[in-house]
C-alpha positions in Angstrom: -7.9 -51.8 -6.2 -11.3 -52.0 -7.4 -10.8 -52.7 -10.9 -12.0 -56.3 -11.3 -10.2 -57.2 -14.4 -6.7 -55.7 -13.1 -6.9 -57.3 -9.8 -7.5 -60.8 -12.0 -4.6 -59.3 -14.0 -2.4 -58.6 -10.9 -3.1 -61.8 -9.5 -1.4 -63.6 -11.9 2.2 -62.1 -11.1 2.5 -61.4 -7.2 1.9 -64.2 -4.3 -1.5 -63.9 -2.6 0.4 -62.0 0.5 0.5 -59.1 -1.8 -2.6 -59.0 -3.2 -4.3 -59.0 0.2 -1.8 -56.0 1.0 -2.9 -54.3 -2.0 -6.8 -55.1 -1.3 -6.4 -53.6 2.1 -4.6 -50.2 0.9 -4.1 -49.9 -2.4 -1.9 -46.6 -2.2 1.3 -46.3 -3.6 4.3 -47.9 -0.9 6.1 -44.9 0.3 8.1 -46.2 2.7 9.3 -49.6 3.8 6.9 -51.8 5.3 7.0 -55.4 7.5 4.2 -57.4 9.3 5.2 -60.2 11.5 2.8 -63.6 10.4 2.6 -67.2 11.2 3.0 -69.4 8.5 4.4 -72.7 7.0 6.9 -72.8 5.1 8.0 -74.9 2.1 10.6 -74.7 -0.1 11.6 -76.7 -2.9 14.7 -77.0 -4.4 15.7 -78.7 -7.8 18.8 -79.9 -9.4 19.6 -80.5 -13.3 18.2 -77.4 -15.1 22.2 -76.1 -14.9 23.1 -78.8 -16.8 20.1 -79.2 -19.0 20.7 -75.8 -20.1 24.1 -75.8 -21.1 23.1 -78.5 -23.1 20.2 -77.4 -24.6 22.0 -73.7 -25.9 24.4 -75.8 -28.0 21.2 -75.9 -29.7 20.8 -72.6 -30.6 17.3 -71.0 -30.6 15.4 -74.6 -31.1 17.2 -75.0 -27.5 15.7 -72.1 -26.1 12.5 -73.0 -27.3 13.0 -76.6 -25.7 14.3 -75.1 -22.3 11.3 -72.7 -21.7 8.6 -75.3 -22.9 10.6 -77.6 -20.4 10.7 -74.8 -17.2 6.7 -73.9 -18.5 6.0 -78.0 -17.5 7.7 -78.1 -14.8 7.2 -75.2 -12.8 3.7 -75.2 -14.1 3.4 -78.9 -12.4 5.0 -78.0 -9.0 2.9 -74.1 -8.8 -0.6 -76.2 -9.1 0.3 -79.0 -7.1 1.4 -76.2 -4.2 -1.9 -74.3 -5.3 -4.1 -77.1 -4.9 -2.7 -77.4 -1.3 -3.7 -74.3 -0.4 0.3 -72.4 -0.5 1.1 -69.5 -1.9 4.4 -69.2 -4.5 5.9 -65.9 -2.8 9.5 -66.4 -4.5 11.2 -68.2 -7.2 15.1 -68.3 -5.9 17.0 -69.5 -8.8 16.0 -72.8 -9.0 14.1 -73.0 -6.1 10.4 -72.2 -5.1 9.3 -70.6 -2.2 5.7 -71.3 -0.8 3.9 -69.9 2.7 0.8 -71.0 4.4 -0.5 -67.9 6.4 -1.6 -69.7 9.6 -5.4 -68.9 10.6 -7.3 -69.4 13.0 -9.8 -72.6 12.2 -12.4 -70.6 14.6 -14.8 -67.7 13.2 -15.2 -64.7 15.3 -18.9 -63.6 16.2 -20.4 -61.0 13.7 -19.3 -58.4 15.2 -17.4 -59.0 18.1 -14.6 -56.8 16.2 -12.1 -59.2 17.4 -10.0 -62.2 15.6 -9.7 -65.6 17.8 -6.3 -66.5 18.7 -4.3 -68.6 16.4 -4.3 -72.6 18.4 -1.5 -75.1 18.2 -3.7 -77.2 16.5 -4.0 -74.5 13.7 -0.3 -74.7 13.6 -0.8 -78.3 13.0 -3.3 -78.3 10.4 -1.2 -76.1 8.1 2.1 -78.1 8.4 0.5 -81.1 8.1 -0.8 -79.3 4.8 3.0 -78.0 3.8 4.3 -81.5 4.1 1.2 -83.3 2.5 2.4 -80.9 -0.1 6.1 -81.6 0.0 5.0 -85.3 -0.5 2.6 -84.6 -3.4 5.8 -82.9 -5.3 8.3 -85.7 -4.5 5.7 -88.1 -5.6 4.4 -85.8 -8.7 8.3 -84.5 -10.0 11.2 -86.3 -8.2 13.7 -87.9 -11.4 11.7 -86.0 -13.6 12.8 -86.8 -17.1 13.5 -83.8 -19.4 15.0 -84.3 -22.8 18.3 -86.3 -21.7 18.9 -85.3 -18.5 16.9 -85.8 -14.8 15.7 -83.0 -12.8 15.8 -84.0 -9.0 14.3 -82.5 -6.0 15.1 -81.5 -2.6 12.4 -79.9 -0.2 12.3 -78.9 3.5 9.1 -77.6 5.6 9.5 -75.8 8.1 6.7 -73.3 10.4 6.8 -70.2 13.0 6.7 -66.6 13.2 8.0 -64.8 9.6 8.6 -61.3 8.9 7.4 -60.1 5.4 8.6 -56.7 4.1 8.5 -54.3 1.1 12.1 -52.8 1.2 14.2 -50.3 -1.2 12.1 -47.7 -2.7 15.0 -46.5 -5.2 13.4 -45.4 -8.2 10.3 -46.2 -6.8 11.3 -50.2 -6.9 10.0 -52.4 -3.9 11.7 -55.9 -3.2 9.5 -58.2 -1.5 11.4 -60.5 1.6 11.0 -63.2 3.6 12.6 -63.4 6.8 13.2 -65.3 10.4 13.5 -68.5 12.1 11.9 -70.7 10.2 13.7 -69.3 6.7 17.1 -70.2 8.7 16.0 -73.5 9.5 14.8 -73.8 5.6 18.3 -73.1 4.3 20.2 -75.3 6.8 18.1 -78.0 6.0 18.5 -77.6 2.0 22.4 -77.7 2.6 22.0 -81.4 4.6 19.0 -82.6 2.2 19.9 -85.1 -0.5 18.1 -85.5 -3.6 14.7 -87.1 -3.1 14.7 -85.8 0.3 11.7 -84.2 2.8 13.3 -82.5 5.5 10.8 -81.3 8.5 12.6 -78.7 10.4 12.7 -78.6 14.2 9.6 -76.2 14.0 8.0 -78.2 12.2 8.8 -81.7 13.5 7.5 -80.6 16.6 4.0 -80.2 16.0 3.7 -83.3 13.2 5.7 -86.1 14.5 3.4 -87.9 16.4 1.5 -88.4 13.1 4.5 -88.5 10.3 7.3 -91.6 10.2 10.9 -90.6 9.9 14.6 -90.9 10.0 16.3 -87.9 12.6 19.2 -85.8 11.2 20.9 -84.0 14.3 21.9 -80.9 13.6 22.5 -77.7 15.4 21.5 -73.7 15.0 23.6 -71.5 17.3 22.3 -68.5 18.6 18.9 -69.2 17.5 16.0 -69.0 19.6 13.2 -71.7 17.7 9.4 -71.0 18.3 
């Protein structure tokens, strides 16, 4: 795409994985596509807005008005406080939020050498340290936040390893973008056990991070499951 103004344009309604997708090849998708990344994963889940909003549309249209100024703060709040950490927003599920970390190496290839230096554990490290830095920048930033009369709570899990990421359908020439693997399992097991006000740091994730995090275990189990 090498219309500057479009790309700027662009940018401001798809997560960076596309973007970099589109930078690489901008030709139409014609077929289903997946690549296979490492990356941590956060994902956020709040609680209230159901309520919230069937209060708000006994209101009428000044409700309306109220509820999207409300979502506009809040979801504006939680997408700069992920941005400034580095995540990209890839889905909005509901009333949850989705954000990746592609994993890079921290090592730059010689001019080139044509080749990209492995991806270290202590890469892995860095970027879920950075996903949970996050989580606890949101908790601190959002958790009971007050909106009209009513509280919007929080619930958020991190979790890291290999993730597919696929365009998929093509019907009337409409893509849906997906997430899947491991980690995304681990992500909504740990939502269901998470309590409001909770961080939950996923097996994947706990892994690589506890030696420098304090917390409380949660046993749990995933069957037929092979973690990274």
């Amino acid at each position: 795409m090498s219309n500057p103004a479009l790309t700027e344009v662009l940018a401001s309604y798809v997560p960076k994985l596309i973007q970099n997708r589109i930078i690489a090849d901008p030709s139409p998708i014609e077929s289903p596509l997946a690549e296979d990344i490492q990356a941590a994963i956060l994902f956020a889940d709040i609680s209230g807005f159901t309520l919230l909003t069937e209060r708000l549309a006994e209101k009428g249209p000044t409700g309306v008005e109220t509820l999207a100024r409300i979502l506009n703060e809040y979801f504006g709040q939680l997408i700069d406080i992920i941005h400034d950490y580095g995540g990209d927003v890839v889905k909005f599920a509901g009333d949850a939020v989705i954000a990746v970390w592609p994993i890079i190496s921290a090592s730059t290839p010689e001019e080139g050498s044509g080749t990209t230096d492995p991806i270290s554990r202590a890469d892995h490290w860095q970027w879920t340290m950075r996903a949970a830095e996050c989580a606890i920048k949101i908790r601190e930033r959002l958790t009971n936040y007050k909106a009209e009369d009513a509280n919007l709570y929080l619930k958020l899990a991190v979790s890291t390893g290999r993730i597919s990421t696929a365009h998929v359908g093509g019907v009337f020439n409409r893509w849906e973008f997906l997430l899947t693997g491991n980690p995304l399992v681990e992500l909504g097991i740990a939502n269901n056990l998470a309590k409001a006000g909770d961080i939950l740091i996923t097996p994947s994730a706990w892994k690589l991070i506890r030696n420098d995090c304090y917390a409380y275990p949660i046993e749990f189990e995933l069957k037929n499951i092979e973690l990274p």
